[in-house]
C-alpha positions as CSV (number, residue, x, y, z in Angstrom):
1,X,-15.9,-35.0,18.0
2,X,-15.2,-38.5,18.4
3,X,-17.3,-38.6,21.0
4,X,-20.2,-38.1,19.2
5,X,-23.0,-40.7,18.1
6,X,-22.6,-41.3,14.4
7,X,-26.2,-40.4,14.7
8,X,-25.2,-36.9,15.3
9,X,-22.9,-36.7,12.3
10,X,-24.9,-35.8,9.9
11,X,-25.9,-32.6,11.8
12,X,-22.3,-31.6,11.9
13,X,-22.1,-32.0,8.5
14,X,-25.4,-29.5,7.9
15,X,-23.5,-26.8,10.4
16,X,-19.7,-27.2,9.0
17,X,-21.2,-26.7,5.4
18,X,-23.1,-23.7,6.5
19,X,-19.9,-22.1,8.6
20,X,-17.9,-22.5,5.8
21,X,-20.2,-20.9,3.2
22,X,-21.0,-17.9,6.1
23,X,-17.1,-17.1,6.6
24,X,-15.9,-17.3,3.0
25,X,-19.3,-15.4,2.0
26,X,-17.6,-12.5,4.0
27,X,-14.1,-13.0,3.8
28,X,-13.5,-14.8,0.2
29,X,-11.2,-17.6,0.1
30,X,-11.5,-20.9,-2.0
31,X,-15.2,-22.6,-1.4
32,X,-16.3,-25.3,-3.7
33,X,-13.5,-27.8,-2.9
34,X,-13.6,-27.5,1.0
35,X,-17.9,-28.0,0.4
36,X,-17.2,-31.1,-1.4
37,X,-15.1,-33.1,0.9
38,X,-17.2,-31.9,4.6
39,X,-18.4,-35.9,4.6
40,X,-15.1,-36.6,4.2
41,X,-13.3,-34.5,6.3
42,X,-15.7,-35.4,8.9
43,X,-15.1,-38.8,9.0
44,X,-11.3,-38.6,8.4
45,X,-10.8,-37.4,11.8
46,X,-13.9,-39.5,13.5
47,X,-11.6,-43.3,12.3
48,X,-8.8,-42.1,12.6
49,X,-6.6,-41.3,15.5
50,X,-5.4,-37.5,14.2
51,X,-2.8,-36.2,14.9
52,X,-0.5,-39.2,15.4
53,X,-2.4,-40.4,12.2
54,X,-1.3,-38.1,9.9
55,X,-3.8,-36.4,6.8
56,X,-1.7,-34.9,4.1
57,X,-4.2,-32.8,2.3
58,X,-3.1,-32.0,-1.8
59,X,-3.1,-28.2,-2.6
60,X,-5.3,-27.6,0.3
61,X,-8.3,-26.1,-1.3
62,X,-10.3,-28.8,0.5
63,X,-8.7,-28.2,3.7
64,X,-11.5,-26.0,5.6
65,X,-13.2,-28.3,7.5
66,X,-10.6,-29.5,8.7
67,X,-9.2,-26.3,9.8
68,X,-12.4,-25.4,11.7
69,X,-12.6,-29.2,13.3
70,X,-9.0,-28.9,14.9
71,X,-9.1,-25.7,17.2
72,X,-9.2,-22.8,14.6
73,X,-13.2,-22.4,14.3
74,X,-12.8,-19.3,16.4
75,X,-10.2,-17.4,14.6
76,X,-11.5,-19.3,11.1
77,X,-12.8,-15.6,10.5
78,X,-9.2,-14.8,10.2
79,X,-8.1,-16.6,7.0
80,X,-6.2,-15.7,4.3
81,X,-6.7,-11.7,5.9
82,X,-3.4,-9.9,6.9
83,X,-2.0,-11.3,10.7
84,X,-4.6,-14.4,10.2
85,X,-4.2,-17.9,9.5
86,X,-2.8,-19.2,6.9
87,X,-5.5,-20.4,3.4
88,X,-4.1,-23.6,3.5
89,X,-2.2,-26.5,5.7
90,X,1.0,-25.0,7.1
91,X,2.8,-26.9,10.1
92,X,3.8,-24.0,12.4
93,X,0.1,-23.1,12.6
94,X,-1.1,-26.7,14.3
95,X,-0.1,-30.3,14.5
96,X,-3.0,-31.0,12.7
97,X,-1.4,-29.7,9.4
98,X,1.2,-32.1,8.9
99,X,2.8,-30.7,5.8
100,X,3.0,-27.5,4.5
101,X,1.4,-27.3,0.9
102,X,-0.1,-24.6,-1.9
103,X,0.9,-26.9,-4.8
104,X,-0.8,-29.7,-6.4
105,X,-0.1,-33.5,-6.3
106,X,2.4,-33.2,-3.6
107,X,0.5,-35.4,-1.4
108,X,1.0,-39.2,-2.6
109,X,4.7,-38.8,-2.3
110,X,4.6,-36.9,0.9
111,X,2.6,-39.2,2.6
112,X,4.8,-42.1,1.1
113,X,8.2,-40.4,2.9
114,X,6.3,-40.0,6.1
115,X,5.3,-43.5,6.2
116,X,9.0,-44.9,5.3
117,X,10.3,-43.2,7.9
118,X,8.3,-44.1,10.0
119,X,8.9,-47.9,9.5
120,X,12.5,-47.1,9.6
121,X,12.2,-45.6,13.0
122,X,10.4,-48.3,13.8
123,X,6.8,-47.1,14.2
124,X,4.3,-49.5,12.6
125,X,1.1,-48.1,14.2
126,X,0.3,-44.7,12.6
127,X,-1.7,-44.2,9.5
128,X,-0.9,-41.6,6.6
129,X,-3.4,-40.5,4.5
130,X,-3.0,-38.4,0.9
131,X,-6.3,-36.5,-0.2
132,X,-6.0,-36.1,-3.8
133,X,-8.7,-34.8,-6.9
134,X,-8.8,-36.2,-10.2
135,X,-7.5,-33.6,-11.5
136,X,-4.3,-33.4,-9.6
137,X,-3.3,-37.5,-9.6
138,X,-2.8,-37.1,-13.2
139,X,0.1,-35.1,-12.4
140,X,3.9,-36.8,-13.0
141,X,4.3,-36.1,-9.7
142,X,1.5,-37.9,-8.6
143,X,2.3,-40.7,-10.6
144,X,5.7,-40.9,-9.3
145,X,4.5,-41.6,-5.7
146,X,2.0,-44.0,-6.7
147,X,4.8,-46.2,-9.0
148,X,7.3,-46.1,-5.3
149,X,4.2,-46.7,-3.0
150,X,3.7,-49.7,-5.1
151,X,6.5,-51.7,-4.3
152,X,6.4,-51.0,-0.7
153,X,4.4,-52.4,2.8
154,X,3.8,-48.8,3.7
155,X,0.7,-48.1,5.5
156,X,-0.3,-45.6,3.0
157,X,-3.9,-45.2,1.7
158,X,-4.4,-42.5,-0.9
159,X,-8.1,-41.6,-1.6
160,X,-8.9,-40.2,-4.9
161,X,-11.5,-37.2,-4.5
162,X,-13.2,-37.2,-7.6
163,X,-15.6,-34.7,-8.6
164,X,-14.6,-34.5,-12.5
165,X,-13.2,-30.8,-11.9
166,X,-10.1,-29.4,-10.4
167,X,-10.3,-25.7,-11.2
168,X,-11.7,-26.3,-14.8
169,X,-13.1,-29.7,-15.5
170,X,-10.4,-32.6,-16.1
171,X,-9.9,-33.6,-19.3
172,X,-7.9,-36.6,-20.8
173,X,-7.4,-40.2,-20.8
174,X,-7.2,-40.8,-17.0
175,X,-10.2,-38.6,-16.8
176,X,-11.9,-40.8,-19.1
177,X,-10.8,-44.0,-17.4
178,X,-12.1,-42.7,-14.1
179,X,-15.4,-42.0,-15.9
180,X,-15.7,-45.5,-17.0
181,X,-14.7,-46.8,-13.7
182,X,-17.8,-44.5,-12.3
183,X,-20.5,-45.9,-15.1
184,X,-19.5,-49.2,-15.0
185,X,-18.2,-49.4,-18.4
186,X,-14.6,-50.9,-17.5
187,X,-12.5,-52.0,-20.8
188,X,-9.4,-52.9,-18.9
189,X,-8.1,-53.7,-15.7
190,X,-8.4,-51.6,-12.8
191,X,-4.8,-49.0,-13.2
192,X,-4.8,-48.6,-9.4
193,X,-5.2,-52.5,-8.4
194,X,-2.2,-53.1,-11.5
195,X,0.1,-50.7,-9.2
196,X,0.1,-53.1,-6.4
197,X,-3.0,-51.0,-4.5
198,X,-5.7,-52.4,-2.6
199,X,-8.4,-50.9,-4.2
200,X,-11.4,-50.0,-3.3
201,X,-14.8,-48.2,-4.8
202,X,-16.2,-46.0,-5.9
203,X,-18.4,-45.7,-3.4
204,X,-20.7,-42.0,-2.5
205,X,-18.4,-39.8,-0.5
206,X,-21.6,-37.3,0.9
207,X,-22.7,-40.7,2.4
208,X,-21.0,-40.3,6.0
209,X,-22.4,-43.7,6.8
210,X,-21.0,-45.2,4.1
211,X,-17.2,-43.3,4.5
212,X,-16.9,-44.2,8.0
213,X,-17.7,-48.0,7.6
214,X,-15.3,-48.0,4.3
215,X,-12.3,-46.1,6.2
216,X,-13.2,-48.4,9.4
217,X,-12.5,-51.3,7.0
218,X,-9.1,-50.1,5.4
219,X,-8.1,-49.2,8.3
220,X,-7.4,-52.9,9.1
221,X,-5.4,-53.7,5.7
222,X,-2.2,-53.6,5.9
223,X,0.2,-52.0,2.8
224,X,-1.0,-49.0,-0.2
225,X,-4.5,-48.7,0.0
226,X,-6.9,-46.7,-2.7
227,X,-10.3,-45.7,-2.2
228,X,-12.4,-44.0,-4.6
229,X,-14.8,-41.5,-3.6
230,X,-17.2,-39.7,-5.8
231,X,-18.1,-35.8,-4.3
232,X,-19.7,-32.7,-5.8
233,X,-18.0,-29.3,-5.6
234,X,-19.3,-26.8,-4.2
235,X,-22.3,-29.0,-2.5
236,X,-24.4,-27.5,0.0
237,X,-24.8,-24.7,-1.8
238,X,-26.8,-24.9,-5.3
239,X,-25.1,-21.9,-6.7
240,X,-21.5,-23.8,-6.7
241,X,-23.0,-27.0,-7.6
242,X,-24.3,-25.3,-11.0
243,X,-21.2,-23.2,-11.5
244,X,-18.0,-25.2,-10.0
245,X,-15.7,-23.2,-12.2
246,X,-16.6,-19.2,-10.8
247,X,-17.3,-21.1,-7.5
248,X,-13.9,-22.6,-6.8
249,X,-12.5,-19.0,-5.2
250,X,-14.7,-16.0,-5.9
251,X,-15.5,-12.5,-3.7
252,X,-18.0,-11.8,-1.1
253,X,-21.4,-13.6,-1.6
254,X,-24.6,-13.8,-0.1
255,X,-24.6,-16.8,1.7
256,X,-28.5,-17.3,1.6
257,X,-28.6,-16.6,-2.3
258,X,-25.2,-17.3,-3.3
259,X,-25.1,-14.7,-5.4
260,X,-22.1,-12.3,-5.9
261,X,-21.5,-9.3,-4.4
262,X,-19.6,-5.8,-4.3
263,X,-19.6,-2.5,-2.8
264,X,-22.3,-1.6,-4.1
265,X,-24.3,-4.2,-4.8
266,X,-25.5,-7.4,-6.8
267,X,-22.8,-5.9,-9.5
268,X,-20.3,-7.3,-11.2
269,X,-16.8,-7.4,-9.9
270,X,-13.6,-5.8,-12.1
271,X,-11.6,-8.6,-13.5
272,X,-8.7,-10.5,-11.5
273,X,-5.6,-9.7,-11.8
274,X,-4.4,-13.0,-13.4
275,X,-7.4,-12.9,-16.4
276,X,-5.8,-9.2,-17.3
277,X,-2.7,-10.5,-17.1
278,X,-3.3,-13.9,-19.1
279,X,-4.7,-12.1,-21.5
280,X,-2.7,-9.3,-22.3
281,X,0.2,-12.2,-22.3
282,X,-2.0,-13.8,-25.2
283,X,-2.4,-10.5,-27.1
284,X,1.5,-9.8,-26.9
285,X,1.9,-13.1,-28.1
């Protein structure tokens, strides 16, 4: 892939949206957050040297494309089905997936321990790279590994996906800060650049162009870098755009309509297991 003219990119973008959306139309899995980050993911792996630089992807919801872009396209038909690979990162299935995850806001502090020991071993040349939404940096965990990464020279650069939505949309004060940052309505300084991060956004992440020349750039800065993207979930297809919350892991679909299927049909599907159970929890309660 890195081969290719950046004039190409774009194309690849077109065909590893519409891969995605034709395997998980079939085979289910989750879809809006792996849609949203295909710019991304794309240009991740063009800059950087993958594997020896090392992408730690949070939850792994958005880790699709970059499933399919490392060797698994072929068997990407296989996910999340019994004897297939796995939904999300896991370390025994490719060297591409450099930490096993399923939980969110792992990745800052992750990343962080990679990079120190790295320096201790006395590497200084590889790159380590958290992927983290809005929703999930709010997190104490999160938080944790952005107060350490802080105070250290590691090459770390953590780049905030933000859509406004994790599986329902984010709420609170960072949410609200974020959304200020995004309109241009700052009242204080910038939290990020306060923890010691070069920061840097927010700029349009489904402009490839524009990622690749950003991450070209940081890639030169030494220390914890930040950059600020702004995506859609669910783009590519207009169906997850408008509905991000059914949209972030639903059943079969038609891929050309988007709509739903079952069985039968253009029907509705029973309930998941976890909305019975939430709610029979609440009416015990």
């Amino acid at each position: 892939m890195r081969q290719l003219n950046k004039d190409d990119l774009p194309l690849l973008v077109r065909e590893l949206r519409e891969f995605i959306i034709n395997i998980v139309a079939t085979k289910e899995g989750h879809l809006g957050a792996s849609l949203g980050v295909v710019e991304l993911t794309i240009a991740l792996h063009y800059v950087f040297n993958t594997p020896e630089d090392l992408l730690i992807w949070d939850v792994g919801h958005q880790a699709y494309g970059h499933k399919i872009l490392t060797g698994r396209k072929d068997i990407f038909h296989t996910n999340r089905q019994f004897g297939g690979i796995s939904g999300f990162p896991k370390r025994n299935e490719s060297e591409y997936d450099t930490f096993g995850v399923g939980h969110s806001s792992t990745s800052i502090s992750a990343a962080l321990g990679m990079a120190i020991a790295s320096k201790l071993k006395g590497d200084f040349k590889k790159h380590y790279i958290a992927i983290i939404g809005d929703a999930f940096i709010a997190s104490g965990m999160a938080f944790e590994g952005l107060n350490h990464a802080g105070v250290t020279d590691a090459n770390l650069l953590v780049i905030l996906n933000d859509n406004a939505i994790g599986i329902d949309p984010s709420v609170g004060a960072l949410k609200q800060y974020l959304t200020n940052v995004k309109i241009g309505a700052q009242k204080q300084d910038n939290i990020f650049e306060a923890l010691n991060f070069n920061y840097s956004g927010p700029i349009y992440g489904h402009d490839i162009y524009k990622v690749i020349s950003e991450l070209e750039r940081l890639k030169s800065i030494k220390g914890p870098k930040f950059l600020h993207l702004i995506t859609t979930k669910g783009k590519g297809l207009k169906q997850a755009e408008d509905n991000q919350v059914k949209y972030h892991a639903l059943g079969k679909f038609d891929a050309k309509t988007g709509e739903i299927l079952s069985k039968s049909g253009f029907i509705q599907q029973p309930p998941k297991y976890q909305d019975v159970f939430g709610y029979t929890i609440v009416e015990l309660a």
